[in-house]
C-alpha positions, -999 to 999 in steps of 0.1 A, spaced: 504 429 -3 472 408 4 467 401 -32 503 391 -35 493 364 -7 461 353 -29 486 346 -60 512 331 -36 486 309 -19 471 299 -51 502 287 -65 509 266 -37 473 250 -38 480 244 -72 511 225 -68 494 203 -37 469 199 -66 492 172 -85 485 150 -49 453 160 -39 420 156 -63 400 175 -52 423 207 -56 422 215 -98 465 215 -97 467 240 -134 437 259 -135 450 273 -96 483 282 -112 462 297 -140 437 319 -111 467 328 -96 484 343 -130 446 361 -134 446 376 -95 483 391 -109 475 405 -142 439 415 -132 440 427 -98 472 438 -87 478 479 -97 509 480 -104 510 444 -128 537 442 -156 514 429 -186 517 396 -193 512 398 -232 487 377 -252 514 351 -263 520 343 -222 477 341 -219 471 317 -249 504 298 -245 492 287 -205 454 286 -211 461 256 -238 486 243 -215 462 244 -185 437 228 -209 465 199 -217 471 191 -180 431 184 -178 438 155 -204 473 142 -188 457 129 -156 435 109 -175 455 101 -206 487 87 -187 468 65 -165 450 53 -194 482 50 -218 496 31 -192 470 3 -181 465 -2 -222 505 -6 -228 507 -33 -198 479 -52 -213 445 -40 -192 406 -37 -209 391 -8 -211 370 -13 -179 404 -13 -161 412 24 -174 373 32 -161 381 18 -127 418 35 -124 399 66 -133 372 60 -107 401 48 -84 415 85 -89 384 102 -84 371 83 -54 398 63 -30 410 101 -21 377 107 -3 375 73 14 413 65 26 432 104 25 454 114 -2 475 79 -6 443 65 -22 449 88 -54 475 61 -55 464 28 -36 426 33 -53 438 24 -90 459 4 -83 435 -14 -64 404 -15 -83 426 -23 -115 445 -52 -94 407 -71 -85 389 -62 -116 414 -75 -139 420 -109 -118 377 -106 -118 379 -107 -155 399 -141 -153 438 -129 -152 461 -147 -129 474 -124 -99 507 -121 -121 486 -106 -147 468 -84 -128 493 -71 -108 512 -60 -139 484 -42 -155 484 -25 -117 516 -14 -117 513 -3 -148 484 18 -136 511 36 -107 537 41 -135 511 60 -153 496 79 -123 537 87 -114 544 99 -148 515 121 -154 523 133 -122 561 143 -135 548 156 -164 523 180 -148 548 192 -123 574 196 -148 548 219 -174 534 238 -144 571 245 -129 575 254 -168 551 279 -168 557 295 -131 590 302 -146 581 320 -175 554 340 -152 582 347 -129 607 364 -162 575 380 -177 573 400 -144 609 406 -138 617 385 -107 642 365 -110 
């Protein structure tokens, strides 16, 4: 029963992962598919398809956070240096304002380095927003893949 607590807890860690940075949101759901098939006795196997299929998956969510946001700044017209300071925006406004500056920090840092680098506030802002919608759709994405592949855990091992 305590192990079936580990895997429960892990894959609600991994989930608080898509909001909070400093939790890894896939590779959690992936631990908690490992404490299951590795631990627990009486484990239905989970097949080699299942283990390939969600380790390349995990390793796909590790490029989404970064690839969206960066998509996104590009395709509303920011530099290169603004896709650097929305990623640093991820990584660091989290530690320094709570869990809204996974939001507010890119936004923010893209918002003064592109009017910095001689865009009008119009300008700027746009490539910021752009910045959120990217953030926000990575986000869906992720959530969507991960719900994806608690699913397909849940069939393999018969609960339904």
């Amino acid at each position: 029963m305590l192990l079936w607590i580990v895997v429960a807890v892990l894959f609600l860690l991994a989930f608080a992962g898509l909001f909070i940075p400093a939790l890894p949101d896939a590779p959690l759901l992936l631990a908690g598919f490992a404490v299951y098939s590795f631990f627990i006795p009486a484990a239905a196997p989970l097949g080699v398809s299942f283990w390939v299929t969600v380790i390349i998956l995990t390793l796909l969510l590790f490029l989404v956070d970064y690839l969206s946001t960066s998509i996104a700044v590009k395709k509303y017209g920011g530099s290169v240096w603004s896709v650097i300071a929305a990623i640093v925006g991820i990584i660091v406004f989290p530690f320094i304002i709570g869990p809204v500056g996974i939001i507010v920090g890119p936004f923010v840092l893209v918002l003064l380095l592109e009017f910095i680098l001689k865009k009008s506030w119009g300008e700027a802002f746009k490539v910021a927003f752009g910045t959120f919608v990217g953030f926000v759709g990575g986000v869906f994405i992720k959530f969507l893949v991960m719900t994806g592949m608690l699913i397909w855990f849940f069939v393999r091992i018969g609960i339904s």
